[in-house]
C-alpha positions in Angstrom: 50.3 -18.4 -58.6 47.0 -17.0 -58.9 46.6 -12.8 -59.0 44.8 -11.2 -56.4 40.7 -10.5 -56.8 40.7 -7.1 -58.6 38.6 -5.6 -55.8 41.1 -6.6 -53.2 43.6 -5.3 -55.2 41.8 -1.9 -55.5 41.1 -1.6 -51.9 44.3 -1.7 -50.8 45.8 0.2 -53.7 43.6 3.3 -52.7 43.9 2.7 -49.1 47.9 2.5 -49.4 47.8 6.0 -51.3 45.4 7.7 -48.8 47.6 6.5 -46.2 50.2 8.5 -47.7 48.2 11.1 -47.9 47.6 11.3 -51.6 43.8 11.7 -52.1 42.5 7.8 -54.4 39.3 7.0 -54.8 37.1 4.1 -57.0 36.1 6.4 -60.3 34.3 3.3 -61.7 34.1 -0.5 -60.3 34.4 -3.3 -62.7 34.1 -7.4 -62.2 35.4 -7.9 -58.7 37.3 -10.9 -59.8 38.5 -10.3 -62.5 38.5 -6.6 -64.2 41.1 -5.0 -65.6 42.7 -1.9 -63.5 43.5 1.3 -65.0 45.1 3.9 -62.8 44.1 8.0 -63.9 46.8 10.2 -62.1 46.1 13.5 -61.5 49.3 15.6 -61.5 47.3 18.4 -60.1 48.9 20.9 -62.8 46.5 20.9 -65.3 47.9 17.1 -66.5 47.0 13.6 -66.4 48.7 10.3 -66.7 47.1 6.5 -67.8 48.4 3.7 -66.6 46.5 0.4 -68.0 47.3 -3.4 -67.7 50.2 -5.0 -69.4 49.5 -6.7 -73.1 50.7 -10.3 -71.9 53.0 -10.3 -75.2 54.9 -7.4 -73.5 55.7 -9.9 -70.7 58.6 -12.1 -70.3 57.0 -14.4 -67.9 54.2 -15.0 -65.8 54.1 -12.0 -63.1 53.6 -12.8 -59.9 51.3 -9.2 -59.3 49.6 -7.0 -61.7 52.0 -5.3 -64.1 50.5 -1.8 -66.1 52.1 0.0 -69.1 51.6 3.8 -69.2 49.1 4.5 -71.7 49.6 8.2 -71.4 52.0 10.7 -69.9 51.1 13.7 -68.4 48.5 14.3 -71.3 45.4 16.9 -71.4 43.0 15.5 -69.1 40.2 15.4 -72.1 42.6 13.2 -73.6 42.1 10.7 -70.5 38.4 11.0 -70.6 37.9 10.2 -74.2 40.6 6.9 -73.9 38.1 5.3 -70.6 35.2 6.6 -72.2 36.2 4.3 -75.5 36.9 1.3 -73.3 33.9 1.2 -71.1 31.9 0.5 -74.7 34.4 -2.3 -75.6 34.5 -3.8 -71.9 31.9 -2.6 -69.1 33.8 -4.8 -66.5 37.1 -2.3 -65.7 38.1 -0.5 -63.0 38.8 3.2 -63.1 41.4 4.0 -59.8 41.7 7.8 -59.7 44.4 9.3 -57.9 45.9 12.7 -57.5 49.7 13.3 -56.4 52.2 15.6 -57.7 54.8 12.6 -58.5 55.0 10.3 -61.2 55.7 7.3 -59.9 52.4 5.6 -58.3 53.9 2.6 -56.7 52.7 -0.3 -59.4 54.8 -2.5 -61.8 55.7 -1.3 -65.2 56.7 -2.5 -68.4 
């Protein structure tokens, strides 16, 4: 089964999380078919978490929808900066999702 475009994907992963009331918002867009998806979380206490796509070795099997590891836990936010900052000179075509919430637990698959 084919994943869903990465733009799709985005929209309805920042409109499900404004829904909720959590404030999500685009920080960068990437290839709309195909870019990778990393999720910043703002804890709104001074830390921030990274959640970025999966390393297909990590996976069992074939995943029906996106699956993300988290890159960083509750970190500095400088920390997070630096980390997309390094990426968007490897690969221009990723998606930044930023989203603040109190919680850990942003509703995706993990590894």
């Amino acid at each position: 089964m084919q994943q869903l475009r990465s733009d799709i994907w985005c929209a309805a992963f920042v409109r499900r999380h404004n829904d909720n009331g959590n404030f999500c918002v685009v920080s960068r867009r990437g290839d709309s078919i195909a870019g990778q998806i990393w999720i910043e979380v703002d804890h709104l206490d001074g830390t921030v978490s990274l959640f970025t796509p999966a390393p297909g070795a990590l996976l069992d099997e074939q995943p029906v929808d996106r699956v993300f590891q988290k890159r960083f836990d509750r970190v500095d936010p400088l920390t997070v900066v630096e980390r997309i900052a390094q990426e968007s000179k490897f690969d221009p075509d990723f998606w930044v999702l930023s989203l603040d919430m109190r919680g850990d637990d942003p509703g995706i698959d993990l590894v």
